[in-house]
C-alpha positions as CSV (number, residue, x, y, z in Angstrom):
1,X,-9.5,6.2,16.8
2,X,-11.4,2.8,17.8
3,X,-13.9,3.6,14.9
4,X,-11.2,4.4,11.9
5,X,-9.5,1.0,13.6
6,X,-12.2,-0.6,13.0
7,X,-13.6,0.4,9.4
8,X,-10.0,-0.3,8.4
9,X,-10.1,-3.8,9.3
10,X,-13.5,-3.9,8.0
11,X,-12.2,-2.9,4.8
12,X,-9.2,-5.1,4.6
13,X,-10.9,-8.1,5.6
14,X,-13.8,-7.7,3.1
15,X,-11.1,-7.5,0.9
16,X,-8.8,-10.6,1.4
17,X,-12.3,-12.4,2.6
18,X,-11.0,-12.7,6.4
19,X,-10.5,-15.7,8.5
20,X,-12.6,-18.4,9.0
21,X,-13.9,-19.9,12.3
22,X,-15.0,-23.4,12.7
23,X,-18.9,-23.6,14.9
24,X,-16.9,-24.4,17.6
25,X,-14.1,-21.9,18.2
26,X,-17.0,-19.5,17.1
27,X,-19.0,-21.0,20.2
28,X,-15.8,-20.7,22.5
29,X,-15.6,-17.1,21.4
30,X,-19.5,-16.5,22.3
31,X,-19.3,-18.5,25.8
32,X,-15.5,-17.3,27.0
33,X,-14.9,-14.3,25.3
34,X,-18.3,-12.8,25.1
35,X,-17.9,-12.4,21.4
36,X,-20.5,-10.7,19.8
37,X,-21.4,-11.5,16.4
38,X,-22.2,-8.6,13.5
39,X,-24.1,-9.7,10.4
40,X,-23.4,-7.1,7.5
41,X,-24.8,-8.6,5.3
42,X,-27.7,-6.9,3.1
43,X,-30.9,-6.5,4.3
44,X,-32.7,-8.6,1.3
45,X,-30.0,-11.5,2.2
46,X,-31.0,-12.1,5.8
47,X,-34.3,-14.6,4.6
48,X,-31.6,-17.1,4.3
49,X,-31.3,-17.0,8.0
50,X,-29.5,-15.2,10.9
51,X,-27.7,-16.0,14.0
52,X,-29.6,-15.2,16.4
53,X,-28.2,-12.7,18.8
54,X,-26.5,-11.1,16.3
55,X,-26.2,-7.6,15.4
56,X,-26.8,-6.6,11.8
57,X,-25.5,-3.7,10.5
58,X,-25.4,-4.1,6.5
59,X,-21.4,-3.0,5.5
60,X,-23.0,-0.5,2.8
61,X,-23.7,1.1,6.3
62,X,-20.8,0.6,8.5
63,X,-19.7,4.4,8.1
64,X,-22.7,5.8,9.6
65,X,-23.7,3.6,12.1
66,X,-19.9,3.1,13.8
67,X,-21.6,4.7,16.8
68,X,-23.4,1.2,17.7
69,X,-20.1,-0.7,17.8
70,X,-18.3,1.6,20.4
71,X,-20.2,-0.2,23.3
72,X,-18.5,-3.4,22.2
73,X,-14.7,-1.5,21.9
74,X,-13.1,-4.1,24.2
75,X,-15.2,-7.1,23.4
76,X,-14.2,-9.9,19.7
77,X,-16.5,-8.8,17.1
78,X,-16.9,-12.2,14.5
79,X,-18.1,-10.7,11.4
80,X,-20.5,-12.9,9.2
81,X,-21.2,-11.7,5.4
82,X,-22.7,-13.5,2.9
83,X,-20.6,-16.8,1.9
C-alpha cells in the first residue's frame, strides 16, 4: 500500500511540479526530521551536480525499484528533479 501511495504522489507531483522548499526548511527537514533526499532525475543529468547524500533513483525507474524506498516508509522524502 506504502508503494502504490507513494508512486501516486510521485505521479501527481511530477505533474503539477510539486512544492518548493527554500535551503533552509530543506536543511531543517535533513537535521530534525531526518529527511532523506531522492534525486530522480536522469542519469546523464546528474554532471550538473548532486546533493550529496542523496539517493538517486531516475523516475523512468521508480516502478521497479519501489523496493529501496520501503526502508524510509516513515521518514520525509524531498524529491529533487531537474529544474
Amino acid at each position: 500500500m506504502f508503494l502504490a501511495l507513494l508512486v501516486a504522489l510521485l505521479l501527481v507531483e511530477k505533474q503539477r511540479g510539486g512544492k518548493a522548499l527554500s535551503p533552509q526548511q530543506t536543511v531543517l527537514l535533513l537535521n530534525r526530521e531526518e529527511a532523506i533526499v531522492l534525486d530522480v532525475r536522469e542519469k546523464k543529468d546528474l554532471a550538473e551536480g548532486v546533493i550529496i547524500g542523496s539517493m538517486h533513483i531516475p523516475y523512468t525507474g521508480i516502478k521497479d525499484r519501489l523496493a529501496e524506498l520501503e526502508k524510509y516508509r516513515n521518514k520525509t522524502i524531498i524529491v529533487t528533479d531537474k529544474m
